[in-house]
C-alpha positions in Angstrom: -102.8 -2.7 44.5 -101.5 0.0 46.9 -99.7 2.7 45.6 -96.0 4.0 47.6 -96.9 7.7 47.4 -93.8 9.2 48.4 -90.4 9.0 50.9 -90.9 8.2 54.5 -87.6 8.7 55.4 -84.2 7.9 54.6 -81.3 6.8 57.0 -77.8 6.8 56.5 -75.2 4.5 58.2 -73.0 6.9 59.8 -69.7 5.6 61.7 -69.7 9.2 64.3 -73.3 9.9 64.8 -72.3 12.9 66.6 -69.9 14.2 64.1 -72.7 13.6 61.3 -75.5 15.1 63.2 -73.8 18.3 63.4 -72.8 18.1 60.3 -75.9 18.1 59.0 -77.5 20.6 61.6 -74.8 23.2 60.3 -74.3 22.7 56.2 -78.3 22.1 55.5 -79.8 23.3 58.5 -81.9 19.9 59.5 -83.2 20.0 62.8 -83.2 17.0 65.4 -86.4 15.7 66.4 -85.7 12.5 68.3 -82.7 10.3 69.6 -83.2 6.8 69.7 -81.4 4.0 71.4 -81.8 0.3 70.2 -80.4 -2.7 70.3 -76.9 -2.8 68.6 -77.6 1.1 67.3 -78.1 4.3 68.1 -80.0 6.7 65.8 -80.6 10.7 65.5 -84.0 11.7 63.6 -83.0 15.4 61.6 -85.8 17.2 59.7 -85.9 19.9 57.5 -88.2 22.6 59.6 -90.4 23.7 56.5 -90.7 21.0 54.8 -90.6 18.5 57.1 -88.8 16.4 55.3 -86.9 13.4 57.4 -83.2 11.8 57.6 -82.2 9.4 60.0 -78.3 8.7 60.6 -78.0 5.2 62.6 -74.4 4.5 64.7 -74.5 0.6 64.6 -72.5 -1.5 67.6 -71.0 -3.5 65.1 -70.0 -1.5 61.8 -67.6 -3.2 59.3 -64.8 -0.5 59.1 -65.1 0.2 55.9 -65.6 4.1 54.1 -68.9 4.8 52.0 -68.3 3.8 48.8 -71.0 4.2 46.0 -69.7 2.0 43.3 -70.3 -0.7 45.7 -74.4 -2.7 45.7 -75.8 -0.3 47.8 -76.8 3.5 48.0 -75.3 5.8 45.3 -76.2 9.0 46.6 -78.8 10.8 48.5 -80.3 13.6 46.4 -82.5 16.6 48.1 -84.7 19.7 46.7 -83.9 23.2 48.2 -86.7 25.1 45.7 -85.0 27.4 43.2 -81.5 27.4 41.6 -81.1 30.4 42.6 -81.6 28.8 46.8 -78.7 26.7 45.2 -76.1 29.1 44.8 -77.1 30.9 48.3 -75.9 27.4 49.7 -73.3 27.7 47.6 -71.6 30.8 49.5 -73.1 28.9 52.8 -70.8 26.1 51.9 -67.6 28.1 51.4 -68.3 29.9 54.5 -68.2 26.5 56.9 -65.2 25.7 55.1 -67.2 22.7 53.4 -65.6 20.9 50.3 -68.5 21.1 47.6 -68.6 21.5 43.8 -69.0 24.3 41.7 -72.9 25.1 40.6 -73.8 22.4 38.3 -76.2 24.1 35.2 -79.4 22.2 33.9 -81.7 22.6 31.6 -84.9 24.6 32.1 -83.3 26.6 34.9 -82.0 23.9 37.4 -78.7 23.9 39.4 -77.4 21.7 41.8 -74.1 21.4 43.9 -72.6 17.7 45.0 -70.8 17.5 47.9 -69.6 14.8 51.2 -70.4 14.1 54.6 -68.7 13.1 57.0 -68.2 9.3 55.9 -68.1 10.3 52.5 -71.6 10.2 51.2 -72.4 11.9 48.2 -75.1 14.9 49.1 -76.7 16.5 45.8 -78.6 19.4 46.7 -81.0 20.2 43.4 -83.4 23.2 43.1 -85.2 24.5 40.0 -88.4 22.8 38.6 -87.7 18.3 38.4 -88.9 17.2 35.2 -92.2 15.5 35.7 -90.8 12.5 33.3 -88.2 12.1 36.4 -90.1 13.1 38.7 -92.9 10.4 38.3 -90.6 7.7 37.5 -91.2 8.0 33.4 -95.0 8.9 33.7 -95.5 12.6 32.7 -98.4 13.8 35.4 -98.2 11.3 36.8 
């Protein structure tokens, strides 16, 4: 059987795609790499320029009106690595600087830190650095 590997991408129903791409492009630096026009959307490809890591934010013709909202069947929150805690609390003063409401660091074991915060339609960002437990990490299978 084939094996999924890793993430693709991830996109994110945005109701201002302009709004949220700069968002994005200013609090965690992602890059835009393509626009895209469809049928009944429009759509900004971001990456992360190291890493290369890829969000999507989609503008749909027809969106229902309604805020994010993660107790509803859906998303809960979009989670991302930065490297170290300490990368963490740099984005921490980054974050107060662009006047961005975000939580204080967040403490874990062996060394980890992360900071929650909300884009523009209220989607929960985590931004997590330090060392991911493998047991996480691999879905329950250490080294895996």
């Amino acid at each position: 059987m084939t094996e999924v590997i890793g993430y693709h991408h991830l996109s994110l129903s945005v109701t201002d795609l302009g709004k949220s791409t700069e968002w994005y492009q200013q609090v965690l630096g992602l890059e835009v790499s393509a626009e895209i026009d469809g049928e009944g959307f429009r759509r900004t490809r971001l990456r992360a320029p190291g890493s290369g890591v890829t969000l999507t934010l989609t503008r749909h013709d027809q969106q229902s009106g309604e805020t994010f909202d993660e107790r509803r069947p859906g998303m809960d929150h979009v989670a991302l690595q930065v490297g170290s805690a300490e990368q963490v609390r740099t984005l921490k003063d980054r974050f107060a600087q662009l006047g961005v409401n975000h939580s204080e660091v967040k403490a874990g074991s062996g060394g980890t830190a992360m900071i929650t915060l909300r884009d523009p339609d209220n989607i929960q960002v985590e931004v997590f650095g330090g060392e991911l437990d493998p047991n996480i990490a691999s879905g329950g299978r250490a080294g895996a």
